[in-house]
N, CA, C and O atoms as CSV, one atom per row, in Angstrom:
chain,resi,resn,atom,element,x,y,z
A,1,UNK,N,N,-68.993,9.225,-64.647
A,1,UNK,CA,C,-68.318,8.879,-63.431
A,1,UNK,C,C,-67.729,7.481,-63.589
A,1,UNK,O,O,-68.260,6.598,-64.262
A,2,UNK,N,N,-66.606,7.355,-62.924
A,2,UNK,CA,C,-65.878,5.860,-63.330
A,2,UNK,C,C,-64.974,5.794,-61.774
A,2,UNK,O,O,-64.219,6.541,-61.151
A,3,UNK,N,N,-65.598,4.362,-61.596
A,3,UNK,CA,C,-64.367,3.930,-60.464
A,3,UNK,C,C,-63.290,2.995,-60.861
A,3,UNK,O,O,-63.370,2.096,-61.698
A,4,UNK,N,N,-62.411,3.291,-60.238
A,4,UNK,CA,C,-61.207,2.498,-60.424
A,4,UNK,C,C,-60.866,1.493,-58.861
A,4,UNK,O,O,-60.945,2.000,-57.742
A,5,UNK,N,N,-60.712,0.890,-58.961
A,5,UNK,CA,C,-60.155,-0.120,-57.205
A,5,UNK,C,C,-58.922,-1.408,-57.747
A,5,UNK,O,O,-58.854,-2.422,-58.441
A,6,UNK,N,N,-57.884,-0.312,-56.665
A,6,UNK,CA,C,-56.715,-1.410,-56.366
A,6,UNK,C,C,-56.660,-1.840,-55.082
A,6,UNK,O,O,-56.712,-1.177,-54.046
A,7,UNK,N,N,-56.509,-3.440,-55.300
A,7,UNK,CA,C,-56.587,-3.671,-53.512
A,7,UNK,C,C,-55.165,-4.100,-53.544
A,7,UNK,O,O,-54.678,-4.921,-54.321
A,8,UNK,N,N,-54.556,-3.435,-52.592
A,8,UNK,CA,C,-52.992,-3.570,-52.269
A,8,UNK,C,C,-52.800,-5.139,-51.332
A,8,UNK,O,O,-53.700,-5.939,-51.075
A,9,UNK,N,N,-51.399,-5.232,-50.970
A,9,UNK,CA,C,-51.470,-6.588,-50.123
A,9,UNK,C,C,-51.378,-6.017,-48.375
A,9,UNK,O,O,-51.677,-6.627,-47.348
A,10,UNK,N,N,-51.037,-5.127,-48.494
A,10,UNK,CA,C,-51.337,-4.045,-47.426
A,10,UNK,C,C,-52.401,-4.183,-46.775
A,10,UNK,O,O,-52.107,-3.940,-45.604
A,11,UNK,N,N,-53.505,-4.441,-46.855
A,11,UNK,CA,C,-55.066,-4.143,-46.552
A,11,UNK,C,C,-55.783,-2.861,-47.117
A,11,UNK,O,O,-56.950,-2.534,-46.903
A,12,UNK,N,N,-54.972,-2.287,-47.780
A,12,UNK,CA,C,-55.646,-0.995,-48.375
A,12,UNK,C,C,-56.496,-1.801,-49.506
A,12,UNK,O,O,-56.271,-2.895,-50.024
A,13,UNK,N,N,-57.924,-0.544,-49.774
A,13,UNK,CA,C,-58.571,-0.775,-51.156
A,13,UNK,C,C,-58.551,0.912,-51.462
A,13,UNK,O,O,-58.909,1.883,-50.794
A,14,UNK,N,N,-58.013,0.770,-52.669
A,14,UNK,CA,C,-57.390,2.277,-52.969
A,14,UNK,C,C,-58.882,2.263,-54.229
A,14,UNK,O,O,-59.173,1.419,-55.077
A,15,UNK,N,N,-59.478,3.416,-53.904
A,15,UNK,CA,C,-60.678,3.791,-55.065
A,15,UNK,C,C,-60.432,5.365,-55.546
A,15,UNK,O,O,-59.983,6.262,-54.832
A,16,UNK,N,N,-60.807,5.461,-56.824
A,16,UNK,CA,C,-60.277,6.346,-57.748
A,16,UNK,C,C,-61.475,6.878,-58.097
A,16,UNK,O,O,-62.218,5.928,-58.344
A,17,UNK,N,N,-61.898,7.639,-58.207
A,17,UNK,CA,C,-63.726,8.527,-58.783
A,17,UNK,C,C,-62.959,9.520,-59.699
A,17,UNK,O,O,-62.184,10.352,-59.226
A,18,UNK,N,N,-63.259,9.373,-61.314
A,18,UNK,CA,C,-63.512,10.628,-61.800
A,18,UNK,C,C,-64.302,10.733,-62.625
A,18,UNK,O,O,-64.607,9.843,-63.419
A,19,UNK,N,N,-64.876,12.096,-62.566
A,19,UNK,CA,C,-65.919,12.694,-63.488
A,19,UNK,C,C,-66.696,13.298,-62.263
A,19,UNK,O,O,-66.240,13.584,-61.157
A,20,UNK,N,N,-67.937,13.416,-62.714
A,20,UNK,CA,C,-68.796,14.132,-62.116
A,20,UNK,C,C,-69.554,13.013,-60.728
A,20,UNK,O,O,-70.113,11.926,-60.871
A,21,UNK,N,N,-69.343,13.639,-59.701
A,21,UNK,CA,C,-70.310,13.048,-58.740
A,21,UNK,C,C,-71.466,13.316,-58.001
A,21,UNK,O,O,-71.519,13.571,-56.798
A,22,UNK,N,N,-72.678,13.218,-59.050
A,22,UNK,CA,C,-73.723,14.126,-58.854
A,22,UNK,C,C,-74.928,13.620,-58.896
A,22,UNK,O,O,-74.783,12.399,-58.841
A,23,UNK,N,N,-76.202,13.923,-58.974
A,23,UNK,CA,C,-77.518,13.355,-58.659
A,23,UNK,C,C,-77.500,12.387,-60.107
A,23,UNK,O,O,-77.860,11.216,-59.990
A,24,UNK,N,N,-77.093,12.874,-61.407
A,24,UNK,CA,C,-77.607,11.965,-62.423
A,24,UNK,C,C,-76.603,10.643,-62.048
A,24,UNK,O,O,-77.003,9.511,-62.318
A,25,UNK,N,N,-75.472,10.819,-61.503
A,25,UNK,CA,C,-74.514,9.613,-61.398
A,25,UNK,C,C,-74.597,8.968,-60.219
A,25,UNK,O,O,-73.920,7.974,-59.958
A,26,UNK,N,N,-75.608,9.607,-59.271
A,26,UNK,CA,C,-75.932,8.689,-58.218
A,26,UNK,C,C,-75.808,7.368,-57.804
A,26,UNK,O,O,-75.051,6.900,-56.953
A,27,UNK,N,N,-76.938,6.622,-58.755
A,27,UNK,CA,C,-77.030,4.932,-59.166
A,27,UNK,C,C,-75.975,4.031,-59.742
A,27,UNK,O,O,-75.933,2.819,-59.955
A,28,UNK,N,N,-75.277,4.859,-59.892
A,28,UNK,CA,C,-74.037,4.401,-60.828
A,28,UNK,C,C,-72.966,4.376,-59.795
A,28,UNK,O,O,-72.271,3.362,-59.737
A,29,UNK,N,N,-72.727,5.415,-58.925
A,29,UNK,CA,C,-72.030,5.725,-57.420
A,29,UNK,C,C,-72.018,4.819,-56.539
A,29,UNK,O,O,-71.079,4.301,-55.933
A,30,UNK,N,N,-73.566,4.583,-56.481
A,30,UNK,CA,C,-73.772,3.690,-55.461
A,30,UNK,C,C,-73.600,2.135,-55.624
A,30,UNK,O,O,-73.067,1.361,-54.830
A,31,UNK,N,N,-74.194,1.852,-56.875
A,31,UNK,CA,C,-73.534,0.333,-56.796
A,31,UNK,C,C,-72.372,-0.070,-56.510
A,31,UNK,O,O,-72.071,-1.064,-55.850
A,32,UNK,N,N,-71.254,1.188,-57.317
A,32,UNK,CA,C,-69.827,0.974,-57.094
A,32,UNK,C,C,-69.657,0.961,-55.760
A,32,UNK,O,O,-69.000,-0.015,-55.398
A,33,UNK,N,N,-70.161,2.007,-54.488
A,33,UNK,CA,C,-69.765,1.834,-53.208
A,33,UNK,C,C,-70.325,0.448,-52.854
A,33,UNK,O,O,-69.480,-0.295,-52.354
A,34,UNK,N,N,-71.640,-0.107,-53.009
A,34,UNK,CA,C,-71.810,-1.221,-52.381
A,34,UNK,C,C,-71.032,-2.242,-52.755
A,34,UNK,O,O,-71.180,-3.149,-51.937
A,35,UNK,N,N,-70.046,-2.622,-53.851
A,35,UNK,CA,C,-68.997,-3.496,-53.886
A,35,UNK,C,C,-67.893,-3.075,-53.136
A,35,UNK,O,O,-67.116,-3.953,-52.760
A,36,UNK,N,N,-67.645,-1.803,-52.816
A,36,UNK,CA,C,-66.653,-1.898,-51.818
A,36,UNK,C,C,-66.630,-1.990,-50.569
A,36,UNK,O,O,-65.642,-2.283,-49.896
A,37,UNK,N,N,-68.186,-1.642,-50.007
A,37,UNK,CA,C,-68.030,-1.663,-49.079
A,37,UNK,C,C,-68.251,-2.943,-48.090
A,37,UNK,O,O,-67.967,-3.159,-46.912
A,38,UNK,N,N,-69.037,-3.858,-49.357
A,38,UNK,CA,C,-68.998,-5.433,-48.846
A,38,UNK,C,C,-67.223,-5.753,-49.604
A,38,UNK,O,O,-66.682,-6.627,-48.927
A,39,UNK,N,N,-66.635,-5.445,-50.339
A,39,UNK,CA,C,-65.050,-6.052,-50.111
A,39,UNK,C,C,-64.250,-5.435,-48.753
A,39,UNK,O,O,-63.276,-5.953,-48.206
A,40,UNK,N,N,-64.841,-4.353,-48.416
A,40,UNK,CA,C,-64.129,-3.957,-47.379
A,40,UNK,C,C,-64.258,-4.823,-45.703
A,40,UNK,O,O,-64.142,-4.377,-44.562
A,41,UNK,N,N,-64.424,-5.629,-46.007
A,41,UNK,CA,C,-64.747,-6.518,-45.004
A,41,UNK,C,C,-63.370,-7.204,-44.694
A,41,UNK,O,O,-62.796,-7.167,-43.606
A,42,UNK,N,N,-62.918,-7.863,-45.877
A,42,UNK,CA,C,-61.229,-8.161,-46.027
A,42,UNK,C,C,-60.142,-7.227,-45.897
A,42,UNK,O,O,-59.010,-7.701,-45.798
A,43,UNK,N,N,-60.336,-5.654,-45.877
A,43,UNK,CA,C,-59.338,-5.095,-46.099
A,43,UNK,C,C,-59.355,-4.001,-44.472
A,43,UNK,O,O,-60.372,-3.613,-43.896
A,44,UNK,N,N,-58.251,-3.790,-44.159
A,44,UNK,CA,C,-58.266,-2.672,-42.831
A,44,UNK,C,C,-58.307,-1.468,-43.205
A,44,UNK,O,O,-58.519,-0.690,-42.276
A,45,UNK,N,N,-58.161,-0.902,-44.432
A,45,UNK,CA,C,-59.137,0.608,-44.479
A,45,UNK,C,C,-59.571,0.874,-46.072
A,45,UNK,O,O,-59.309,0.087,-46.981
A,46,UNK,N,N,-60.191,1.970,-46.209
A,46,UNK,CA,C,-59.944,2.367,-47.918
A,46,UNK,C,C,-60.042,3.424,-47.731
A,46,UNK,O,O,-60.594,4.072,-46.841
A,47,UNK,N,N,-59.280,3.770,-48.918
A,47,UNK,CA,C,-58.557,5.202,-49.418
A,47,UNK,C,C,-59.274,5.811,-50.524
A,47,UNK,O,O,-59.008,5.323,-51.622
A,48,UNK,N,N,-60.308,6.974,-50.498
A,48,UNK,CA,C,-60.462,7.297,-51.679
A,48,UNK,C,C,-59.668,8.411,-52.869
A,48,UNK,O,O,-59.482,9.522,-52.373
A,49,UNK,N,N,-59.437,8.347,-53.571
A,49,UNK,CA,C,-58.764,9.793,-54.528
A,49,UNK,C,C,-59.503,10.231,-55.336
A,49,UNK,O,O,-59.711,9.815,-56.476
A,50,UNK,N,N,-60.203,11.592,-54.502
A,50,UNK,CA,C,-61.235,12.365,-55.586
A,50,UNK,C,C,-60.548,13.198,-56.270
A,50,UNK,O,O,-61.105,14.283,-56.433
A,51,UNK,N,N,-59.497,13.074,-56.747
A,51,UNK,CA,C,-58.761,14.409,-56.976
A,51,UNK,C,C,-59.455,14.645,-58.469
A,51,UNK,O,O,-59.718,15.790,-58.836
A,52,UNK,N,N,-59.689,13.681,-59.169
A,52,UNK,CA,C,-60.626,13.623,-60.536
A,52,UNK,C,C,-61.932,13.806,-60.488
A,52,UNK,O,O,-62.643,13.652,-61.481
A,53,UNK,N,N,-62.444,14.200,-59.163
A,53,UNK,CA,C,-64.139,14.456,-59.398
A,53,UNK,C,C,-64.241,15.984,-59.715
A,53,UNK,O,O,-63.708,16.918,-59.115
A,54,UNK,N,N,-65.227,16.010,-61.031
A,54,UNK,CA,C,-65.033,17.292,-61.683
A,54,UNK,C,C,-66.537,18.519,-61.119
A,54,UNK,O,O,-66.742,19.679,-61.479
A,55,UNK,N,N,-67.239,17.746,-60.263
A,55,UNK,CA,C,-68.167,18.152,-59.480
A,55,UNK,C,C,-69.158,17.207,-58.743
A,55,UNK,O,O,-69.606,16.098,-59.035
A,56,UNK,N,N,-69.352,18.080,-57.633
A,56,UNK,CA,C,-69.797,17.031,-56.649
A,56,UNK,C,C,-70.909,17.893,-55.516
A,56,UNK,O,O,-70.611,18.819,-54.762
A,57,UNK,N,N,-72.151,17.282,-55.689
A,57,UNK,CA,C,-73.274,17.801,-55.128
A,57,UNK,C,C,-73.971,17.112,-53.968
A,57,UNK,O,O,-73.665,15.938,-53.762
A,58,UNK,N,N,-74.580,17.507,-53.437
A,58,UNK,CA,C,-75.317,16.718,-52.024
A,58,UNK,C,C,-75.470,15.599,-51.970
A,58,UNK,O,O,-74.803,14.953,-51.161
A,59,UNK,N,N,-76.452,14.933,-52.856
A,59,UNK,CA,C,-76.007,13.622,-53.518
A,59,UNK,C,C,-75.157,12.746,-53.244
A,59,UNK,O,O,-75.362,11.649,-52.724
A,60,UNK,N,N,-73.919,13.321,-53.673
A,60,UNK,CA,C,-72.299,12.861,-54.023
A,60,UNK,C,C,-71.611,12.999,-52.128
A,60,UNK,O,O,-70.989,12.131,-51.515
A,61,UNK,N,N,-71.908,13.996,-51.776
A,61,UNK,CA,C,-71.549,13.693,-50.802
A,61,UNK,C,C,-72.539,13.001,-49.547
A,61,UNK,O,O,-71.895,12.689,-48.544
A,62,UNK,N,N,-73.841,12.763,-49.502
A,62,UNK,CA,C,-74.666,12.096,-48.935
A,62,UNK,C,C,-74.068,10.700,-49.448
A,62,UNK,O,O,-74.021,9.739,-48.679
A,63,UNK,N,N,-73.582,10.612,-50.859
A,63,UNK,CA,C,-73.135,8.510,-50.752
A,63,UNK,C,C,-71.733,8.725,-50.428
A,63,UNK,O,O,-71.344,7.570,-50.252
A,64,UNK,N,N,-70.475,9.685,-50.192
A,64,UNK,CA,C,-69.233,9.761,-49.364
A,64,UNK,C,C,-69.794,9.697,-48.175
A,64,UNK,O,O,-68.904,9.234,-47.462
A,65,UNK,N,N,-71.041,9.940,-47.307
A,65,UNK,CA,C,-70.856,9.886,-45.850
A,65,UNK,C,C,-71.692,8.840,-45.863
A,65,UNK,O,O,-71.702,8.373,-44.724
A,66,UNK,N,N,-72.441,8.200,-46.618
A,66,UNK,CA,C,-73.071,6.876,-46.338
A,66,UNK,C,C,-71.520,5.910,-46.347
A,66,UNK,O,O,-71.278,5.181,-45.385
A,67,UNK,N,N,-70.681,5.994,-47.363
A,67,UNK,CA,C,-69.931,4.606,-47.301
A,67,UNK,C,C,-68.968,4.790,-46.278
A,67,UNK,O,O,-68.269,3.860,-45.875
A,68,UNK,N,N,-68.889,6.104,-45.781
A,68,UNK,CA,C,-68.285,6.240,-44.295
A,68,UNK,C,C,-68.859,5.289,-43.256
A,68,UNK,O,O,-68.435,4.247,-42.756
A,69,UNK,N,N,-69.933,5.982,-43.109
A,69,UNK,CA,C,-70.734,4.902,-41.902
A,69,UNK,C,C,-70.694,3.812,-41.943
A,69,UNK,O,O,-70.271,3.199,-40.964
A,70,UNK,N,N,-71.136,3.112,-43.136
A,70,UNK,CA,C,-70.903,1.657,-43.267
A,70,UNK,C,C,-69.206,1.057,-43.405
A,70,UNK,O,O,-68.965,-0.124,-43.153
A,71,UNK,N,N,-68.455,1.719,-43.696
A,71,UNK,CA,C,-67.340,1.370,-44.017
A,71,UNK,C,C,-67.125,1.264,-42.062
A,71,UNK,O,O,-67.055,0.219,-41.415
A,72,UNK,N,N,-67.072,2.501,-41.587
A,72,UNK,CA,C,-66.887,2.314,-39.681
A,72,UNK,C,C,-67.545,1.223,-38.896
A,72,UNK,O,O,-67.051,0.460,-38.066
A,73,UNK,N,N,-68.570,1.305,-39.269
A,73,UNK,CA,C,-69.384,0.038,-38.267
A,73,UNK,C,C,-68.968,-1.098,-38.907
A,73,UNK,O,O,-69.538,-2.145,-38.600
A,74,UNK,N,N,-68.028,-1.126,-39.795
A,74,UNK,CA,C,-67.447,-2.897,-39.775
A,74,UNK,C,C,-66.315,-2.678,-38.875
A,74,UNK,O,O,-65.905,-3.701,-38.326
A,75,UNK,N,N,-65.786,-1.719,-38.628
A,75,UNK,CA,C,-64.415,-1.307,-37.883
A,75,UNK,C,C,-63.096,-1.020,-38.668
A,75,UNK,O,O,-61.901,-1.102,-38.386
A,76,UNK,N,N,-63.712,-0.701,-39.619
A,76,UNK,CA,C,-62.449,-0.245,-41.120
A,76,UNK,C,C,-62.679,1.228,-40.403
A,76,UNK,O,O,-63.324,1.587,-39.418
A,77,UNK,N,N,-61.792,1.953,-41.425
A,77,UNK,CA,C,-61.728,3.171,-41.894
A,77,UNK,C,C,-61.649,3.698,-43.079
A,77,UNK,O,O,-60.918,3.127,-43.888
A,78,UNK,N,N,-62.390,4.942,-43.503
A,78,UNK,CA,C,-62.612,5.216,-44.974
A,78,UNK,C,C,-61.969,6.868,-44.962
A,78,UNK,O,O,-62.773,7.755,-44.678
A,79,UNK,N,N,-60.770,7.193,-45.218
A,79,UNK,CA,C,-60.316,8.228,-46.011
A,79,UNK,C,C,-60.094,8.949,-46.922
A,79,UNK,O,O,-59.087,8.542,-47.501
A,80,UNK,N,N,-60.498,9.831,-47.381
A,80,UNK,CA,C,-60.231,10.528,-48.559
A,80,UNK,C,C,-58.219,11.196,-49.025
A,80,UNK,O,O,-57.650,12.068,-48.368
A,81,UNK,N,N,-57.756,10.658,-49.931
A,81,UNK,CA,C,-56.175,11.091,-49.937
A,81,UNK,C,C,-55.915,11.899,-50.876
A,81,UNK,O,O,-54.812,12.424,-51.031
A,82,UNK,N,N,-57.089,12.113,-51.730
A,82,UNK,CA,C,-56.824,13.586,-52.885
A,82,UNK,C,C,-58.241,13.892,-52.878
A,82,UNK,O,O,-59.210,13.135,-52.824
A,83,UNK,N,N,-58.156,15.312,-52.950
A,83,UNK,CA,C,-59.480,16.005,-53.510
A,83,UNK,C,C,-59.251,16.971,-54.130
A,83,UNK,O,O,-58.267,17.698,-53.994
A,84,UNK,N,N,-60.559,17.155,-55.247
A,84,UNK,CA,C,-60.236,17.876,-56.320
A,84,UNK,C,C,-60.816,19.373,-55.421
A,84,UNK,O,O,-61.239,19.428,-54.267
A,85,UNK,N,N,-60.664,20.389,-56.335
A,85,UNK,CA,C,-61.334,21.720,-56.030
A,85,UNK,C,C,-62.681,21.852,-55.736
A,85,UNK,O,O,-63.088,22.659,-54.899
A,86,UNK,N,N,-63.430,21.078,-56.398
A,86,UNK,CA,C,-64.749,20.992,-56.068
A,86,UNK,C,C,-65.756,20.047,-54.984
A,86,UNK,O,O,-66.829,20.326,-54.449
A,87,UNK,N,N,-65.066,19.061,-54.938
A,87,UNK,CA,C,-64.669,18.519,-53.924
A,87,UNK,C,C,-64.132,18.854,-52.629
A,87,UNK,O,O,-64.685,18.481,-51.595
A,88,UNK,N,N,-62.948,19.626,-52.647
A,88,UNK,CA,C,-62.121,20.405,-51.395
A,88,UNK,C,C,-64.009,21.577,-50.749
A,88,UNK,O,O,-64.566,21.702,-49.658
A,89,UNK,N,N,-64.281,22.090,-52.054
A,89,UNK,CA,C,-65.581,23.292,-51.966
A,89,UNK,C,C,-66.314,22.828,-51.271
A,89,UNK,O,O,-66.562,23.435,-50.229
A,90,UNK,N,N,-67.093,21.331,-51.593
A,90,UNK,CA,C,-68.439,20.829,-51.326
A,90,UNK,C,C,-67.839,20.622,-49.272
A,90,UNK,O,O,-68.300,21.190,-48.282
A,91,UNK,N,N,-66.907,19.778,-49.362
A,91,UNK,CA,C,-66.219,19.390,-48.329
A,91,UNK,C,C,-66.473,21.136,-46.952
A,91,UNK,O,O,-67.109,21.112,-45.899
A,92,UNK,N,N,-66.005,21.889,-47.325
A,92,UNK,CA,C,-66.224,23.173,-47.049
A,92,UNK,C,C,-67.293,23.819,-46.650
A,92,UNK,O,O,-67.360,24.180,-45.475
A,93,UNK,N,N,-68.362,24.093,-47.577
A,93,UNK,CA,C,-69.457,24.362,-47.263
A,93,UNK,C,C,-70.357,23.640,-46.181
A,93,UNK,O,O,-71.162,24.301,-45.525
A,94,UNK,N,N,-70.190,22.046,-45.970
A,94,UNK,CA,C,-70.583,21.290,-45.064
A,94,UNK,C,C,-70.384,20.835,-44.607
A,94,UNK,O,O,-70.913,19.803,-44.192
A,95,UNK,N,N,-68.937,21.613,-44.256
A,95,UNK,CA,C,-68.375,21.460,-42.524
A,95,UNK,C,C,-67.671,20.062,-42.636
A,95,UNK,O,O,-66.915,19.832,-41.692
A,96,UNK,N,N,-67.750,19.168,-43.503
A,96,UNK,CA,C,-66.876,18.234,-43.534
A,96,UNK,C,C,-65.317,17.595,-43.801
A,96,UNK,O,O,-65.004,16.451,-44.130
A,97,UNK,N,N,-64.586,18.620,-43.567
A,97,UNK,CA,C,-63.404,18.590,-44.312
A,97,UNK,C,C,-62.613,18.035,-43.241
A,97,UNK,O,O,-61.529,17.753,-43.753
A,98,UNK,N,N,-62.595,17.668,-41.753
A,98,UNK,CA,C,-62.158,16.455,-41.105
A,98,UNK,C,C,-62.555,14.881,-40.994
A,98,UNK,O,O,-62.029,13.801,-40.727
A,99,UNK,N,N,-63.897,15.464,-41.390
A,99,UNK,CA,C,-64.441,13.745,-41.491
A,99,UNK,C,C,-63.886,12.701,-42.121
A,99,UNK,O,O,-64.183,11.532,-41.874
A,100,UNK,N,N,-62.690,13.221,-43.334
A,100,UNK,CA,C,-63.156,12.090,-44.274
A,100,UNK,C,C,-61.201,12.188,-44.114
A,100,UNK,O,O,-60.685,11.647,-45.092
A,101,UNK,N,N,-60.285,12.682,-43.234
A,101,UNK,CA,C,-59.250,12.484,-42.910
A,101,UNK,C,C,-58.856,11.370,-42.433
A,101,UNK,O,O,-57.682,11.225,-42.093
């Protein structure tokens, strides 16, 4: 799993996930969200593009709806702007596929 982050002059922080987003890449997930979500303090929303996550399990989406929450209660917003197939799936099965609009 690998993140990528461009912070635009916009206020966007544009984050990029690919590979697998899953229980072994958890720890690795999460540190990356906790740098964004303490940079997201400076920025008025972030954008994620899963369109490269090549699978994604409870896990993976338990730390997408953690950096939601925290990303909201600063008064940002956290969107998803590509998702991959498996991703679009996981999104699906648990009812989440407006949340992260």
């Amino acid at each position: 799993m690998e993140l990528t982050i461009q912070k635009s002059d916009k206020g966007v922080c544009a984050v990029r996930v690919t590979g697998p987003l899953n229980i072994y890449e958890a720890a690795s997930f999460k540190r990356g969200l906790v740098g964004i979500i303490r940079d997201a303090v400076s920025f008025a929303s972030v954008e994620m593009d899963l369109s490269e996550v090549s699978e994604l399990d409870t896990t993976g989406v338990q730390l997408l709806v953690l950096a939601r929450r925290e990303v909201l209660s600063m008064g940002k917003g956290l969107r998803v702007t590509a998702a991959s197939a498996a991703v679009a799936a996981a999104f699906e099965i648990y009812n989440l596929k407006g949340l992260f609009e």
